[in-house]
N, C-alpha and C positions, 0 to 999 in steps of 0.2 A: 596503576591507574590507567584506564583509560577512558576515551573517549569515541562518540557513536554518530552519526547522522543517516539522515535516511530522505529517499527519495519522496518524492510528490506521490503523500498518500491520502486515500478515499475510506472510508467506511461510515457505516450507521452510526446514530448522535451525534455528527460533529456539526457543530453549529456557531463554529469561529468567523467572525467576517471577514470578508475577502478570501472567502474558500470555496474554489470552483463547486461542490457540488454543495454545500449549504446557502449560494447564492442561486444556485438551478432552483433549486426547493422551494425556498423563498421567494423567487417570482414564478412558479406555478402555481404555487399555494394562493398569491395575489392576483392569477392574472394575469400577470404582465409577460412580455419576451424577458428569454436570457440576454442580457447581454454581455458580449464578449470584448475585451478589452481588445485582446490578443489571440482571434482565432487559430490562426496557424502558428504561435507558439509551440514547440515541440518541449516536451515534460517527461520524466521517466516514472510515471504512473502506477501503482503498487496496493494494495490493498493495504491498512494499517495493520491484521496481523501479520504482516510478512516481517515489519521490523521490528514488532514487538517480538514476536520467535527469537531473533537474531539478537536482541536487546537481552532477553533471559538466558540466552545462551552463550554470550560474553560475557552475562555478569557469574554463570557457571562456572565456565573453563577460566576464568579468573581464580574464583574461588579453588577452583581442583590444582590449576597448573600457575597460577601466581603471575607473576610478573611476566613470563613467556607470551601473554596476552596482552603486554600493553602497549599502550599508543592509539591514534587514531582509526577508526574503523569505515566504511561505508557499508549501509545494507540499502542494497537497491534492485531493481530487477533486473531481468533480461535485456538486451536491447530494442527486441521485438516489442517490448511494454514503453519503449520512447514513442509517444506519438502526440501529435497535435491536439492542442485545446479543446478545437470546435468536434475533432474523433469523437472522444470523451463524452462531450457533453451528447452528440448526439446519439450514440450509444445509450449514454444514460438515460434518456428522452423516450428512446424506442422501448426499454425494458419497463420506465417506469409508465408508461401507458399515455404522456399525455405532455406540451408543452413545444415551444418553438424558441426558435434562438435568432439572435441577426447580429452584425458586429458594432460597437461602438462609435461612433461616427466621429467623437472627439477625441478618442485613443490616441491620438497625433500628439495631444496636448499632455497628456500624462508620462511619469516618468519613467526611464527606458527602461523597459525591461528587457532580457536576453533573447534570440529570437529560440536557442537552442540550449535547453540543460542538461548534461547527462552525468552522471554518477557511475565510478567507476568500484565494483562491490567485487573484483577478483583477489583482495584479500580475504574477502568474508569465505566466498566460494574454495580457495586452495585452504587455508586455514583453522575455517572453524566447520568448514564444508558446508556451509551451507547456499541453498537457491533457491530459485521461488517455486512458490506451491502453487501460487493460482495464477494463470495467466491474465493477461488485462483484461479481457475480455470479462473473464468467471469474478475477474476486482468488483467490477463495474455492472455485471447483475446481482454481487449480492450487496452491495451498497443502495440499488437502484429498488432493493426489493424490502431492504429495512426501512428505505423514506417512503414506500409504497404505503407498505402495514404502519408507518407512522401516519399518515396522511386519513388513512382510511378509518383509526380512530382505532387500532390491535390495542387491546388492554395491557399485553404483557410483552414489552419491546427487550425485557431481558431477556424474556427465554431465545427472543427471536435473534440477540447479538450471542447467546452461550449457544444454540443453533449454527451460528458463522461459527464459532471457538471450535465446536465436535466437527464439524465440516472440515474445518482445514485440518485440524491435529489428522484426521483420519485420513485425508491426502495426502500429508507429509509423512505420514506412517505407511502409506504403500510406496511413497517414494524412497524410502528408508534413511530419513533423512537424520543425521546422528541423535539431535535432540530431542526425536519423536519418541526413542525407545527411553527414554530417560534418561537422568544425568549421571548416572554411573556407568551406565551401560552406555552410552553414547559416549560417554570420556572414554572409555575401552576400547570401543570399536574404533574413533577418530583417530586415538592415541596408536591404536596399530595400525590403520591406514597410516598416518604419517610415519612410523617406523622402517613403511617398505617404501615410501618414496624415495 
């Protein structure tokens, strides 16, 4: 058995409250400024297929190699993908074409939050090998560009999220990254990468 978490992730449809970019959307769509609770909170920021890759590919190498997979996991990015709140959003802002931010003025009053998160994913990386495919930057235009085409009224927002899915497989498939080639062929190749370590 194991177990999985994952860093502060973005992508299209997510429309959970109190999540940084389904509250961006939500006061553009009305008008209003973003507001920031916590602008300069630091986050380690990910696109959502970066841990779902990493999610399918524990629950693989579980299945191939059993138990040698268990225990606790982090899938997180880079350290360069740790960055500040108000980054984020204003990135998101410039790609998505339109909207402004300011910080909260009663944040004082609300309850602490950390000023610094980061997630440490060097077992995912020596392990199961895997790293990120997209950097923050490429998180945070294609997230910025599925509320885009949602906003603008795109009939067809699956093709536009299986669009992200063929995007990144094909990145992490030039990155060679074990899970791209498949799960027998990536159990092969990891399995003799770790042989000669």
């Amino acid at each position: 058995m194991a177990t999985a978490r994952a860093g502060n992730v973005i992508g299209g449809g997510d429309w959970a409250d109190d999540r940084l970019v389904p509250d961006c959307v939500r006061a553009i769509v009305a008008g209003r400024e973003v507001v920031l609770r916590r602008p300069a909170a630091v986050r380690p920021w990910q696109h959502v297929l970066e841990p779902l890759a990493g999610y399918l590919w524990l629950g693989a190498r579980l299945l191939l190699d059993g138990e040698v997979h268990d225990g606790a996991w982090n899938f997180g990015p880079g350290a360069d993908a740790a960055v500040p709140v108000a980054a984020v959003v204003e990135a998101f802002l410039e790609v998505y074409g339109s909207g402004s931010w300011r910080p909260d003025p009663g944040a004082d009053d609300q309850p602490h939050e950390a000023a610094e998160l980061l997630l440490d994913g060097e077992k995912a990386r020596n392990e199961l090998g895997l790293r990120p495919v997209w950097s923050v930057s490429m998180a945070i235009a294609r997230t910025a560009a599925w509320y885009r085409q949602w906003a603008a009224g795109e009939a067809d927002l699956r093709a536009a999220l299986q669009g992200d899915i063929d995007a990144y497989v094909q990145a992490a498939r030039r990155l060679d990254l074990p899970w791209s080639r498949g799960v027998a062929a990536g159990a092969r190749m990891h399995a003799a990468e770790g042989a000669r370590r």
